[in-house]
PDBQT receptor file of N, H, CA, C and O in Angstrom, charges set to zero:
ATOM      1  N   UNK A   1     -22.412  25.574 -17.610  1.00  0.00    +0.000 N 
ATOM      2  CA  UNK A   1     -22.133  26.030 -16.266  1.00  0.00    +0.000 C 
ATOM      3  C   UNK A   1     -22.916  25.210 -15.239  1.00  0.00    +0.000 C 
ATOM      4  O   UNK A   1     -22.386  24.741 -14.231  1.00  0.00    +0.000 OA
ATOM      5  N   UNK A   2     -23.890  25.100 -15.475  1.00  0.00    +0.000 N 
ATOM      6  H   UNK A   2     -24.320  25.480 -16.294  1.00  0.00    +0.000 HD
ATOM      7  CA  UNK A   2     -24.698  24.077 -14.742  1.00  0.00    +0.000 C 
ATOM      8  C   UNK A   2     -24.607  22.628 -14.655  1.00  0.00    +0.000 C 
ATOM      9  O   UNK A   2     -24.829  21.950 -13.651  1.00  0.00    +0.000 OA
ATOM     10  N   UNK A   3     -24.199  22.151 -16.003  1.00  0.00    +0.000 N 
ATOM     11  H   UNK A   3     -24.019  22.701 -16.818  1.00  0.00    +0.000 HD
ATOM     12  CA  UNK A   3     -23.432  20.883 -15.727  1.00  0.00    +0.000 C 
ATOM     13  C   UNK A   3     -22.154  20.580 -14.618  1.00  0.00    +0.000 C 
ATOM     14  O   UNK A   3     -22.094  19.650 -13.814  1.00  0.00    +0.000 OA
ATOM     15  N   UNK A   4     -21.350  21.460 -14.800  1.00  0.00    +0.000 N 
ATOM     16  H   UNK A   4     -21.399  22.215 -15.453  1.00  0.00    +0.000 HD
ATOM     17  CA  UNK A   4     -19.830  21.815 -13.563  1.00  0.00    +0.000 C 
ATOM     18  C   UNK A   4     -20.883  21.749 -11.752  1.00  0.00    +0.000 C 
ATOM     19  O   UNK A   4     -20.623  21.082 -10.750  1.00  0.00    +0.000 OA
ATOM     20  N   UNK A   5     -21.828  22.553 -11.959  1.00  0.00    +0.000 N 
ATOM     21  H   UNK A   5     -22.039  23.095 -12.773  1.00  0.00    +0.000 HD
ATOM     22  CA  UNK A   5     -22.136  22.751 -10.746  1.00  0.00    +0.000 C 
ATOM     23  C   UNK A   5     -22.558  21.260 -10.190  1.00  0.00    +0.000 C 
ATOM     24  O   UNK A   5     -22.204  20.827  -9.093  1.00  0.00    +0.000 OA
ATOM     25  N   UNK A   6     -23.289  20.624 -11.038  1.00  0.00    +0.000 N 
ATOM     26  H   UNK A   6     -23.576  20.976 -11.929  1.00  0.00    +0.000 HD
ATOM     27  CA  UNK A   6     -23.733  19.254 -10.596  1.00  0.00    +0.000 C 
ATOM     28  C   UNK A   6     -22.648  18.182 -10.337  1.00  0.00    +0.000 C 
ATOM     29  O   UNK A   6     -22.571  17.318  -9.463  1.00  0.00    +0.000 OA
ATOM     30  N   UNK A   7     -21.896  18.480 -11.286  1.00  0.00    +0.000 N 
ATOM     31  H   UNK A   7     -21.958  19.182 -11.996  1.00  0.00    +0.000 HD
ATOM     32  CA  UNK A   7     -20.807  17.554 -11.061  1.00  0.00    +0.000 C 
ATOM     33  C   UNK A   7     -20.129  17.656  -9.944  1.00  0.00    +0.000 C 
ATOM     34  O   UNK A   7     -19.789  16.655  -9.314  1.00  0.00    +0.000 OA
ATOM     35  N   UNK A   8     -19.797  19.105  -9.491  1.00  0.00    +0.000 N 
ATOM     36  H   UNK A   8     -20.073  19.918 -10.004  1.00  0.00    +0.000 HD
ATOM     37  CA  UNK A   8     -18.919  19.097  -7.863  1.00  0.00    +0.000 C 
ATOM     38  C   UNK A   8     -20.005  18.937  -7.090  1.00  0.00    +0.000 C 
ATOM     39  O   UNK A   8     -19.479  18.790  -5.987  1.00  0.00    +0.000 OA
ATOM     40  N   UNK A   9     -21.334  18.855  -6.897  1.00  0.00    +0.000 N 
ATOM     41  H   UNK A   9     -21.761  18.974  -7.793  1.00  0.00    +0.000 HD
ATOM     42  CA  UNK A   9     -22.428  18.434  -5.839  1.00  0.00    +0.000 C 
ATOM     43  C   UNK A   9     -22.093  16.985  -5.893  1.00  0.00    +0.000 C 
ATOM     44  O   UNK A   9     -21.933  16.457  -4.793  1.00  0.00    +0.000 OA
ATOM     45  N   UNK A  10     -21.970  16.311  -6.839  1.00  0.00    +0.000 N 
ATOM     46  H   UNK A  10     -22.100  16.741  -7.733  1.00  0.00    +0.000 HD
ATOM     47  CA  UNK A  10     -22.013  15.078  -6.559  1.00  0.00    +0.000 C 
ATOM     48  C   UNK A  10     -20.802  14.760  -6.362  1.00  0.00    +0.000 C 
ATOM     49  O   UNK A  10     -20.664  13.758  -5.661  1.00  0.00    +0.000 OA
ATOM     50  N   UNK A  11     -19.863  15.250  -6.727  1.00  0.00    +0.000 N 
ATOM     51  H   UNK A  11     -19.975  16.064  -7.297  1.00  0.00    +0.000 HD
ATOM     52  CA  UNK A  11     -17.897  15.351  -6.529  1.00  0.00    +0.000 C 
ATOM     53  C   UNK A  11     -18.280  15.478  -4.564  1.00  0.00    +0.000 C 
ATOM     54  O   UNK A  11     -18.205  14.412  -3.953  1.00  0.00    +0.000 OA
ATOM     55  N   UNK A  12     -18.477  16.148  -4.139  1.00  0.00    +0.000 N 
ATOM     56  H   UNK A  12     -18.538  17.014  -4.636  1.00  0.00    +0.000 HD
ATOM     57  CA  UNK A  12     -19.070  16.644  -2.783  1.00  0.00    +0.000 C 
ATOM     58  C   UNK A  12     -19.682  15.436  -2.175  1.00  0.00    +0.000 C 
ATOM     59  O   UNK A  12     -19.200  14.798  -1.240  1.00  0.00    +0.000 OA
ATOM     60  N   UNK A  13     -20.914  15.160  -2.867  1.00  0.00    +0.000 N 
ATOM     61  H   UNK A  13     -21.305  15.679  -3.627  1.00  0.00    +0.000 HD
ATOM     62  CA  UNK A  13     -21.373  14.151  -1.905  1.00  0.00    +0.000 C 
ATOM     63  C   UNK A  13     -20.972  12.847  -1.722  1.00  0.00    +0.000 C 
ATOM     64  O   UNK A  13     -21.085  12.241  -0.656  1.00  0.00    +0.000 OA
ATOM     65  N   UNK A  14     -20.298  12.205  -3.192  1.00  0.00    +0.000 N 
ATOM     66  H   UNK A  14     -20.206  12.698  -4.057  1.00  0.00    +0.000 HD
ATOM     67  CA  UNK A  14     -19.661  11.149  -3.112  1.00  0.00    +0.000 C 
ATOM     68  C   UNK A  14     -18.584  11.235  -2.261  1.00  0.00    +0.000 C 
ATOM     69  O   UNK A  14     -18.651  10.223  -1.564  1.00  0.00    +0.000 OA
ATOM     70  N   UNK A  15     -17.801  11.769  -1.992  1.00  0.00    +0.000 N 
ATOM     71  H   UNK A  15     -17.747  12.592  -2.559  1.00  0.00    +0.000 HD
ATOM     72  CA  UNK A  15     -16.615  12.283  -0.743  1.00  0.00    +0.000 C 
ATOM     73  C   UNK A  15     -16.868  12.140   0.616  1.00  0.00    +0.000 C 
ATOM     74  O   UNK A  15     -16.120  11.672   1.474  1.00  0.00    +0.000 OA
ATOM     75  N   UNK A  16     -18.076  12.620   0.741  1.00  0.00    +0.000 N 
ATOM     76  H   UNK A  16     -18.683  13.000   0.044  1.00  0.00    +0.000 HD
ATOM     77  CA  UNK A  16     -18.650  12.363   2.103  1.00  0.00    +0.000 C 
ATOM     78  C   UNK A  16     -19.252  11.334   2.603  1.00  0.00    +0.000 C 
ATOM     79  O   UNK A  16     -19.081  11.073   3.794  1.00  0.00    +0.000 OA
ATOM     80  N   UNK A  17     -20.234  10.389   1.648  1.00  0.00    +0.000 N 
ATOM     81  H   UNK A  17     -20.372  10.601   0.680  1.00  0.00    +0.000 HD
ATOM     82  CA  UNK A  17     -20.514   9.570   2.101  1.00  0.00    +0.000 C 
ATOM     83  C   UNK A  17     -19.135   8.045   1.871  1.00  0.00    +0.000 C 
ATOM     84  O   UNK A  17     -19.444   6.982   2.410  1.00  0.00    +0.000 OA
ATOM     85  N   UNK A  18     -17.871   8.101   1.155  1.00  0.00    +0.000 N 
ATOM     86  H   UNK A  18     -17.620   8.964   0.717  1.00  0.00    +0.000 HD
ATOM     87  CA  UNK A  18     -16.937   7.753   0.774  1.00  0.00    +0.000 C 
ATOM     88  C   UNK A  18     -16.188   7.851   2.629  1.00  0.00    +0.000 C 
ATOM     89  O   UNK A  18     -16.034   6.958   3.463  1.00  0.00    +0.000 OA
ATOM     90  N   UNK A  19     -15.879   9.331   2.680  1.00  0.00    +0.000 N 
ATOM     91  H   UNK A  19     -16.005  10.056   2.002  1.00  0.00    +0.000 HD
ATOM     92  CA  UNK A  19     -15.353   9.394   4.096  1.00  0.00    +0.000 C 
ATOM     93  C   UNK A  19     -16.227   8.360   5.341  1.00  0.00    +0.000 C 
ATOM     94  O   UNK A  19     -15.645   7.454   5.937  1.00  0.00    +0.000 OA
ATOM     95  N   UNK A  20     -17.623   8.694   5.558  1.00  0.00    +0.000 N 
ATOM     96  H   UNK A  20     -18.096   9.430   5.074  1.00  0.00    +0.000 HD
ATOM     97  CA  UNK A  20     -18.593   7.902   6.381  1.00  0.00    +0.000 C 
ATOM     98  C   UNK A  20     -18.319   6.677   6.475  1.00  0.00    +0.000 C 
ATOM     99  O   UNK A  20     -18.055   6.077   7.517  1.00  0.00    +0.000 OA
ATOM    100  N   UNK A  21     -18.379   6.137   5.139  1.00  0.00    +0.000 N 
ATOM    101  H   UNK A  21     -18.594   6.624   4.293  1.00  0.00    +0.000 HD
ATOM    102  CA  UNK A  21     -18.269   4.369   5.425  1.00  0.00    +0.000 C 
ATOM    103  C   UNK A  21     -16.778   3.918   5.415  1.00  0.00    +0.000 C 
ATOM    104  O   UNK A  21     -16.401   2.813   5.024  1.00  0.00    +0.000 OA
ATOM    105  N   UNK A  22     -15.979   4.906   5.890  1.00  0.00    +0.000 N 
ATOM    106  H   UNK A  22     -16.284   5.803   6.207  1.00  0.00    +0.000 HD
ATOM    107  CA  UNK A  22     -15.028   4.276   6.418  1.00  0.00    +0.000 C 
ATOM    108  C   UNK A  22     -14.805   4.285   7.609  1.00  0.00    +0.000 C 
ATOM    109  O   UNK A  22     -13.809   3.601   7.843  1.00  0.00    +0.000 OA
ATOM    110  N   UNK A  23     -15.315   4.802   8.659  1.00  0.00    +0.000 N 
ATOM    111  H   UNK A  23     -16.124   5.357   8.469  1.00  0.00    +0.000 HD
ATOM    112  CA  UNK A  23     -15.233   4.992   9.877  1.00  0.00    +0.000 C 
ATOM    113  C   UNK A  23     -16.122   3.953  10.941  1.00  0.00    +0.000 C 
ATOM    114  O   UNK A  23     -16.463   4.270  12.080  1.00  0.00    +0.000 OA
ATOM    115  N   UNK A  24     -16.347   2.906  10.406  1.00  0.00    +0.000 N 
ATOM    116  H   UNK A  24     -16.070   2.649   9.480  1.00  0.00    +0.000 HD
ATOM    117  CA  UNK A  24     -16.723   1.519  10.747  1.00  0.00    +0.000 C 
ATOM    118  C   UNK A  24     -16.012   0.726  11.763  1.00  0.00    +0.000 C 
ATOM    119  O   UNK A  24     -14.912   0.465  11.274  1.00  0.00    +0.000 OA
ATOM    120  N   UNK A  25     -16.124   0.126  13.152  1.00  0.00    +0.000 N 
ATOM    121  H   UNK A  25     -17.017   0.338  13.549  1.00  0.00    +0.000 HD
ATOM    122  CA  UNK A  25     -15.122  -0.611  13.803  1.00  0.00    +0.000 C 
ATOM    123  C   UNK A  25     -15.555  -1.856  13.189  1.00  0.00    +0.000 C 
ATOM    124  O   UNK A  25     -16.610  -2.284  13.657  1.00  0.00    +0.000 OA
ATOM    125  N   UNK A  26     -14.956  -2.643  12.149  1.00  0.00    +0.000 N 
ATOM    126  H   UNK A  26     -14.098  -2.296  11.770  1.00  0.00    +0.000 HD
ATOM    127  CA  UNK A  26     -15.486  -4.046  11.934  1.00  0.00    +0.000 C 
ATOM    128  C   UNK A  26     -14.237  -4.911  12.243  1.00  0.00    +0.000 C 
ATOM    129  O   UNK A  26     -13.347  -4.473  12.973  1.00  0.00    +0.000 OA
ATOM    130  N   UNK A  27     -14.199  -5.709  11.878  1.00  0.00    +0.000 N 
ATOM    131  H   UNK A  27     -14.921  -6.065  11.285  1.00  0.00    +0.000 HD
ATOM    132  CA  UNK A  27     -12.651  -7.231  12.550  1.00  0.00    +0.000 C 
ATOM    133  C   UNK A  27     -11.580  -6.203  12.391  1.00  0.00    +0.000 C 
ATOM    134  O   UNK A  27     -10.893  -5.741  13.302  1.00  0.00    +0.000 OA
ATOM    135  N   UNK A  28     -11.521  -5.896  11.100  1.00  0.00    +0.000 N 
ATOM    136  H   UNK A  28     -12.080  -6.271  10.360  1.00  0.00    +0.000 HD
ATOM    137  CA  UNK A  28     -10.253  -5.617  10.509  1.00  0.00    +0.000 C 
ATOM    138  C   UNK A  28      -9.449  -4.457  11.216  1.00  0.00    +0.000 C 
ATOM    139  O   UNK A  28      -8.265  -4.347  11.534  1.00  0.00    +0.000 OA
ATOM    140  N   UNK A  29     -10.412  -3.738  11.323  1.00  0.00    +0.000 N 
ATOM    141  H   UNK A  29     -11.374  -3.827  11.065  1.00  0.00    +0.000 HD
ATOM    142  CA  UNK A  29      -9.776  -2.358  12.248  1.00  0.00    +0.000 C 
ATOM    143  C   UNK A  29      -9.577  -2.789  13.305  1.00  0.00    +0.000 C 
ATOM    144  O   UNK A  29      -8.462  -2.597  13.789  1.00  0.00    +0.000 OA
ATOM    145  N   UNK A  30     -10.495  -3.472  14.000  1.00  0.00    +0.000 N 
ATOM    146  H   UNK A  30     -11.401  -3.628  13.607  1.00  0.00    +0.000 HD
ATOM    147  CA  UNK A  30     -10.243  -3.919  15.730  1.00  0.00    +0.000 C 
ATOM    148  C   UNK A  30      -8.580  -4.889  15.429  1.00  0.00    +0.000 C 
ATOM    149  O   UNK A  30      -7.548  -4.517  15.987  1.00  0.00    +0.000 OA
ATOM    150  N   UNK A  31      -8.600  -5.690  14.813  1.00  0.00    +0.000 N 
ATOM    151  H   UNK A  31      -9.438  -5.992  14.360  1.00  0.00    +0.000 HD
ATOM    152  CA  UNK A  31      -7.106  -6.409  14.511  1.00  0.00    +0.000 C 
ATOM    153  C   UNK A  31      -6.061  -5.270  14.669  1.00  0.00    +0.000 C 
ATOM    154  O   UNK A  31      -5.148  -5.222  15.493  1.00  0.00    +0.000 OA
ATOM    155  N   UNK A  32      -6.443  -4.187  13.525  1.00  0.00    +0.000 N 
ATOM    156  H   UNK A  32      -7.185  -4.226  12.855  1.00  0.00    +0.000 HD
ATOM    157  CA  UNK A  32      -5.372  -3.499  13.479  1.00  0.00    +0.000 C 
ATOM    158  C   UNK A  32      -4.740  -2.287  14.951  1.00  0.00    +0.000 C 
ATOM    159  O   UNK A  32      -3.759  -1.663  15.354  1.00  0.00    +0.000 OA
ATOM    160  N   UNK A  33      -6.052  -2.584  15.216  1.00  0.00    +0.000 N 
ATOM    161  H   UNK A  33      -6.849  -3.092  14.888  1.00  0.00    +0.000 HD
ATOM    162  CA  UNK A  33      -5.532  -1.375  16.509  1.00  0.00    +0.000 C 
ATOM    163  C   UNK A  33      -5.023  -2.200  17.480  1.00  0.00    +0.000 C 
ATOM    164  O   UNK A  33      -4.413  -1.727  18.439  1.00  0.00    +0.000 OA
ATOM    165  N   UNK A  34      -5.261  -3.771  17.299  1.00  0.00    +0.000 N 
ATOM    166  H   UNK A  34      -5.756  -4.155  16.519  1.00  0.00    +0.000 HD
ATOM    167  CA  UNK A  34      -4.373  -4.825  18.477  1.00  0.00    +0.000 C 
ATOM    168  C   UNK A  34      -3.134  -5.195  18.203  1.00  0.00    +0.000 C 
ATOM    169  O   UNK A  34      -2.502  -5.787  19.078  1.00  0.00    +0.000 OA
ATOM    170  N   UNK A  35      -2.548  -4.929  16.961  1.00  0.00    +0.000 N 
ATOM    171  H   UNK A  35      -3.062  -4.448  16.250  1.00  0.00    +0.000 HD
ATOM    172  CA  UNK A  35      -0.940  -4.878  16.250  1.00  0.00    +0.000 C 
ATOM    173  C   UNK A  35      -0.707  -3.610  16.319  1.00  0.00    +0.000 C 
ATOM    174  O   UNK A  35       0.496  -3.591  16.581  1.00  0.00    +0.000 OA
ATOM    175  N   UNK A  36      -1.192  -2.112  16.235  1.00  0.00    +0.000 N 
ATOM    176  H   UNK A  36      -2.169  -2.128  16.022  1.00  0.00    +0.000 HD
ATOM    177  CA  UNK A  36      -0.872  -1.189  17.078  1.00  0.00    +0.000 C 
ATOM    178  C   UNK A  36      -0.289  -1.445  17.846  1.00  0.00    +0.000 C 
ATOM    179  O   UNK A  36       0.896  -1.692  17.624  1.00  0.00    +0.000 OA
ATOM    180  N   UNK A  37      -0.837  -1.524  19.219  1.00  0.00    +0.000 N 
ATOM    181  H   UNK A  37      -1.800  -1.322  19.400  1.00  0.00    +0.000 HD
ATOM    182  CA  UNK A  37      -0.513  -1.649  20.631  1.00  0.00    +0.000 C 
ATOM    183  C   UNK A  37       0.199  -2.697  20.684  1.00  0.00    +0.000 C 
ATOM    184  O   UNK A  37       1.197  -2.307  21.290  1.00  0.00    +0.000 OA
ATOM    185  N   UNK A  38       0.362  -3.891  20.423  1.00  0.00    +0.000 N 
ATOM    186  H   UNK A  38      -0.449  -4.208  19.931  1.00  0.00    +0.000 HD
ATOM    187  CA  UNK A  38       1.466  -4.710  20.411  1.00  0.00    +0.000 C 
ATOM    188  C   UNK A  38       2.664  -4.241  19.948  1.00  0.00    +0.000 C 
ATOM    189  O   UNK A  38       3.641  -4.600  20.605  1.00  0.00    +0.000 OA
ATOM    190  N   UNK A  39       2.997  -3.060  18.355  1.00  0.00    +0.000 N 
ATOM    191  H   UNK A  39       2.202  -2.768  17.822  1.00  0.00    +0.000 HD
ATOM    192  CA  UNK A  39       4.134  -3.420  18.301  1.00  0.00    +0.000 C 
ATOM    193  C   UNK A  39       4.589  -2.024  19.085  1.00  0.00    +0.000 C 
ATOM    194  O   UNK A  39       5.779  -1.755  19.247  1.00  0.00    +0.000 OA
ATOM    195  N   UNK A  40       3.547  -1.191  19.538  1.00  0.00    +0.000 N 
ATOM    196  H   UNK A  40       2.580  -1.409  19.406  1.00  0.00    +0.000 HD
ATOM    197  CA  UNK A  40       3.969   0.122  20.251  1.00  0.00    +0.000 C 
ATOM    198  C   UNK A  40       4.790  -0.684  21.851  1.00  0.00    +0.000 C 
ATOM    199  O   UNK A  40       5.877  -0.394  22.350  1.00  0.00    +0.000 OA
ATOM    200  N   UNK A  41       3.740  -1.765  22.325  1.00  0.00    +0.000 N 
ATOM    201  H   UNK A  41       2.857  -2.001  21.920  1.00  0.00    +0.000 HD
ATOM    202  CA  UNK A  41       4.893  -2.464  23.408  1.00  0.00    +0.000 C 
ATOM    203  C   UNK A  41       6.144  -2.912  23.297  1.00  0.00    +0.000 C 
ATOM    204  O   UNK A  41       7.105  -2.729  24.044  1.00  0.00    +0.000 OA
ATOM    205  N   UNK A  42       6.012  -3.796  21.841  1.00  0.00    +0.000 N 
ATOM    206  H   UNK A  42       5.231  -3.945  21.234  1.00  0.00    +0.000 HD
ATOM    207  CA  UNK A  42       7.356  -3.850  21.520  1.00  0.00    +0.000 C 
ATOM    208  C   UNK A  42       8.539  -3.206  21.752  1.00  0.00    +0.000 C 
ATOM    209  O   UNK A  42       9.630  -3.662  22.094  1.00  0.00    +0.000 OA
ATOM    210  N   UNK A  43       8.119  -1.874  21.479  1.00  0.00    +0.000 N 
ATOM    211  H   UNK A  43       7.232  -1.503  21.202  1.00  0.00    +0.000 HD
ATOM    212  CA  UNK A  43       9.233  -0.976  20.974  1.00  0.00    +0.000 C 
ATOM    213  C   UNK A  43       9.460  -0.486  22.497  1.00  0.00    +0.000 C 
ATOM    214  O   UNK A  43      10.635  -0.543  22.857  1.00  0.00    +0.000 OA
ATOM    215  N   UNK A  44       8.673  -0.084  23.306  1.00  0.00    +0.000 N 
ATOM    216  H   UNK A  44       7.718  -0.038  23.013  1.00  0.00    +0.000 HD
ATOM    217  CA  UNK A  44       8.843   0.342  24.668  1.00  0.00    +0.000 C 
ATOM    218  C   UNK A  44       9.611  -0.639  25.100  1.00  0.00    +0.000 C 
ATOM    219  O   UNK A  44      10.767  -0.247  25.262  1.00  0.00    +0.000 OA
ATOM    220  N   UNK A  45       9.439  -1.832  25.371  1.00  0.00    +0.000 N 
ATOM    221  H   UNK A  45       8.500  -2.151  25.239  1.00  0.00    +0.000 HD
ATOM    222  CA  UNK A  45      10.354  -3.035  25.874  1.00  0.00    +0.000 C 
ATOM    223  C   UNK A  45      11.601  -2.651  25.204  1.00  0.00    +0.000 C 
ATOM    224  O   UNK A  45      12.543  -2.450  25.970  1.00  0.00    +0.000 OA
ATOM    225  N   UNK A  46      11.781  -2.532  24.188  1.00  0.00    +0.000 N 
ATOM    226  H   UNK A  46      11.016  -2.695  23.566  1.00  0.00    +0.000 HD
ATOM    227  CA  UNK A  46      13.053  -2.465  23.486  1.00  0.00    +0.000 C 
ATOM    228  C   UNK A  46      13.881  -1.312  23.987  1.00  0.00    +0.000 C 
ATOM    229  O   UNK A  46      15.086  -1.503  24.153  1.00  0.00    +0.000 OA
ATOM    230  N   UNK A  47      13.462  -0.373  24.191  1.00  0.00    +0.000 N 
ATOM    231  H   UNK A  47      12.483  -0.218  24.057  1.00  0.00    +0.000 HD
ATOM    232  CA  UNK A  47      14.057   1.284  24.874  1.00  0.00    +0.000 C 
ATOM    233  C   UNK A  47      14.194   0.900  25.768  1.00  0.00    +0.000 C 
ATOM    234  O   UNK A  47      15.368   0.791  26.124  1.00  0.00    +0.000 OA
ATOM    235  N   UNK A  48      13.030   0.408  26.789  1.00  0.00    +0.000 N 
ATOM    236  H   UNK A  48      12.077   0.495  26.501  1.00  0.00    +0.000 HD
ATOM    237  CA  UNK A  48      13.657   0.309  28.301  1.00  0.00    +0.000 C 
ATOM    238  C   UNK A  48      15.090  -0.989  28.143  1.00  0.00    +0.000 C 
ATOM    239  O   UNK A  48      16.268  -0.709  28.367  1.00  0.00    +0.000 OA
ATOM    240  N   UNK A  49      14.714  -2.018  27.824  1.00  0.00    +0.000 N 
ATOM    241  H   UNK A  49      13.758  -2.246  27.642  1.00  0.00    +0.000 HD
ATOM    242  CA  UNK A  49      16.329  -2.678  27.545  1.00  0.00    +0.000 C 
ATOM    243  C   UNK A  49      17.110  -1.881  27.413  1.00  0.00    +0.000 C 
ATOM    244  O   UNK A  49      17.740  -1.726  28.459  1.00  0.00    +0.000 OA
ATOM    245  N   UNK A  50      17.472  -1.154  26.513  1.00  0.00    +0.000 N 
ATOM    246  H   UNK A  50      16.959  -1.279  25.663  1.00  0.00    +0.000 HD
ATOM    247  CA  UNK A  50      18.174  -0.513  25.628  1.00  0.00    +0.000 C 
ATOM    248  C   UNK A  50      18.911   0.424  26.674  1.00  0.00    +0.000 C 
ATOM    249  O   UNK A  50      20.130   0.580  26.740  1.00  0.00    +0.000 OA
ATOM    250  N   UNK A  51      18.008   0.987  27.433  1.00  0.00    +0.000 N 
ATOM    251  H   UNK A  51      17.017   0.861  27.379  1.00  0.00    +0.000 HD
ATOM    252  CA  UNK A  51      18.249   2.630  28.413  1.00  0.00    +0.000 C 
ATOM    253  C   UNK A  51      19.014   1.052  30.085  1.00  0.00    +0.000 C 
ATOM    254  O   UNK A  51      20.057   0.970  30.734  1.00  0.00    +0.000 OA
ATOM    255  N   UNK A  52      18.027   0.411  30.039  1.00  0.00    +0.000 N 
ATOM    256  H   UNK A  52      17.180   0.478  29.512  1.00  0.00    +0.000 HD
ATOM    257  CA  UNK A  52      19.158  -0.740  31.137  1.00  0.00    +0.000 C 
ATOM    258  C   UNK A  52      20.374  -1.330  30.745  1.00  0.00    +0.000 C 
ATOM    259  O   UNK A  52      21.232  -1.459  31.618  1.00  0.00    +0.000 OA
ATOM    260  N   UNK A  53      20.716  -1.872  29.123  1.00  0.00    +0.000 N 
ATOM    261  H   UNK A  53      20.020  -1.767  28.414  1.00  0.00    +0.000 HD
ATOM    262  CA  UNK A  53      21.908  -2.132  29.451  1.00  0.00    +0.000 C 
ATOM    263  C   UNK A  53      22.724  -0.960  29.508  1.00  0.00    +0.000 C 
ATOM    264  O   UNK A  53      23.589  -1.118  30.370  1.00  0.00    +0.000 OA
ATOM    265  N   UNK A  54      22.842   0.704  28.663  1.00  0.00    +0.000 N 
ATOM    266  H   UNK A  54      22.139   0.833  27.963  1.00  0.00    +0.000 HD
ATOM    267  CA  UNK A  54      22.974   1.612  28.854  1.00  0.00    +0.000 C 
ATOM    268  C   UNK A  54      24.112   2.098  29.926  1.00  0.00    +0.000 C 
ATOM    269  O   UNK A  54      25.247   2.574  29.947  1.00  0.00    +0.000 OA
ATOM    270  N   UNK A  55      23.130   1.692  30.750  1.00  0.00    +0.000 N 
ATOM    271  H   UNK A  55      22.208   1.306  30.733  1.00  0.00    +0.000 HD
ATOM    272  CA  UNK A  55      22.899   2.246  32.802  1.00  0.00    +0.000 C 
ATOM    273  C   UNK A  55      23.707   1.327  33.240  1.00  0.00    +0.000 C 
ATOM    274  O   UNK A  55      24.610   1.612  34.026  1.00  0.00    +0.000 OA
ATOM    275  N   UNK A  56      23.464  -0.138  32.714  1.00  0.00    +0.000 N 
ATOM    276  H   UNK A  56      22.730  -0.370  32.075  1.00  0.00    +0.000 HD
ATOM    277  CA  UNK A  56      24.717  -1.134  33.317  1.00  0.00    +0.000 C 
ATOM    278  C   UNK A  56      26.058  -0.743  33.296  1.00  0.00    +0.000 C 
ATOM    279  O   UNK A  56      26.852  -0.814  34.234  1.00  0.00    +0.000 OA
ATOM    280  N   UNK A  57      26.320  -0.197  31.815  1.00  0.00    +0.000 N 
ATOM    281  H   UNK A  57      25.675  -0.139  31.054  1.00  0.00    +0.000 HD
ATOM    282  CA  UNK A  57      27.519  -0.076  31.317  1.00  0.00    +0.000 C 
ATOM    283  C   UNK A  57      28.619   1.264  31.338  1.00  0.00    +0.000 C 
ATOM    284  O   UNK A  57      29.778   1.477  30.983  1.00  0.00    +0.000 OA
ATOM    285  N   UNK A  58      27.172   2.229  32.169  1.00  0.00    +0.000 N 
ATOM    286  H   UNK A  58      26.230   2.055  32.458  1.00  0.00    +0.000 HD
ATOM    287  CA  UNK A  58      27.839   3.587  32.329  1.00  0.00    +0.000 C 
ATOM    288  C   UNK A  58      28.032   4.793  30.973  1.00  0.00    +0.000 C 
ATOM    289  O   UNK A  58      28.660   5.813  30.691  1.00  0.00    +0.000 OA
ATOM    290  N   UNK A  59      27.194   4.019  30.515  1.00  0.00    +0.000 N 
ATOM    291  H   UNK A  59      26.683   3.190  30.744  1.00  0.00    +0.000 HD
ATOM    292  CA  UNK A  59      27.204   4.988  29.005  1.00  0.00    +0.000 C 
ATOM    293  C   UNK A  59      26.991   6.735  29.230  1.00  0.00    +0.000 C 
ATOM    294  O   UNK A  59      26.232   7.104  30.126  1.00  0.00    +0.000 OA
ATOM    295  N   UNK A  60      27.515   7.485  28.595  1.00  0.00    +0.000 N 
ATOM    296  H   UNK A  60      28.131   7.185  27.867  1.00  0.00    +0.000 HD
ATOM    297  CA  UNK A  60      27.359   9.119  28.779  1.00  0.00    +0.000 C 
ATOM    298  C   UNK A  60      25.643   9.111  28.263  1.00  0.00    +0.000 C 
ATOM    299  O   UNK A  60      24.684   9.564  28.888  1.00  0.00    +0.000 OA
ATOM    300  N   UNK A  61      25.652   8.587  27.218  1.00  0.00    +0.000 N 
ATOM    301  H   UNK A  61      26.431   8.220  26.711  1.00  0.00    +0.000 HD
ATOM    302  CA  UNK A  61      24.171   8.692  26.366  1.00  0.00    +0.000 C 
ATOM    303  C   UNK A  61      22.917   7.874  27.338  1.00  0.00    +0.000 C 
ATOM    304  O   UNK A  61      22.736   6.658  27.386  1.00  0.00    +0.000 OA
ATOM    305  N   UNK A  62      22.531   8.407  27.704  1.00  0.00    +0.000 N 
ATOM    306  H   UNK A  62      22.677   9.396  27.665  1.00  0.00    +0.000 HD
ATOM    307  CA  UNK A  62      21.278   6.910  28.507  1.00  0.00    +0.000 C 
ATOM    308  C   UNK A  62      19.821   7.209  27.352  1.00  0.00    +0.000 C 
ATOM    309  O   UNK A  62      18.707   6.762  27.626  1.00  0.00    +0.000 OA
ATOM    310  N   UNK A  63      20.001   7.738  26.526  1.00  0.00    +0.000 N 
ATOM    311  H   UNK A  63      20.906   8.101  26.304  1.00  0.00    +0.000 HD
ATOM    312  CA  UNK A  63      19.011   7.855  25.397  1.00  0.00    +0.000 C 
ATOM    313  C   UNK A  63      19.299   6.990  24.173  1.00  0.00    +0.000 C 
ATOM    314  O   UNK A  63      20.242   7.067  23.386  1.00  0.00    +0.000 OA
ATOM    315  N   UNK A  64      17.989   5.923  24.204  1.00  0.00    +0.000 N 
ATOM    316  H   UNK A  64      17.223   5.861  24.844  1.00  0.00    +0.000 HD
ATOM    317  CA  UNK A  64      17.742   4.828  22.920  1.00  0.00    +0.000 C 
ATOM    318  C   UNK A  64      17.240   4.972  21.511  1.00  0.00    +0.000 C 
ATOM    319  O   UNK A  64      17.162   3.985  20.780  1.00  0.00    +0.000 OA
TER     320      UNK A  64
């Protein structure tokens, strides 16, 4: 019984300090949150096109 208990303390603590060192801003994350926001512009550019030719054309739908 006491063996189980040690094992989820350390099941426990390895988890936590596991969670911790991932929450690091190093290159890789900063990269990734700048291809975020790039392809989130992307896609906005693409809707607003999308909702203008739309509007050009008189469409019932003006939703992209």
């Amino acid at each position: 019984m006491n063996n189980i208990r040690s094992y989820r303390h350390f099941a426990a603590i390895s988890g936590l300090v596991f969670a911790l060192s991932a929450c690091t801003d190093g290159p890789a994350e900063k990269t990734g949150e700048k291809i975020d926001d790039a392809s989130t512009d992307i896609e906005n550019s693409i809707e607003d096109t999308c909702e203008g030719v739309k509007d050009t054309l008189n469409a019932e739908d003006k939703d992209c």
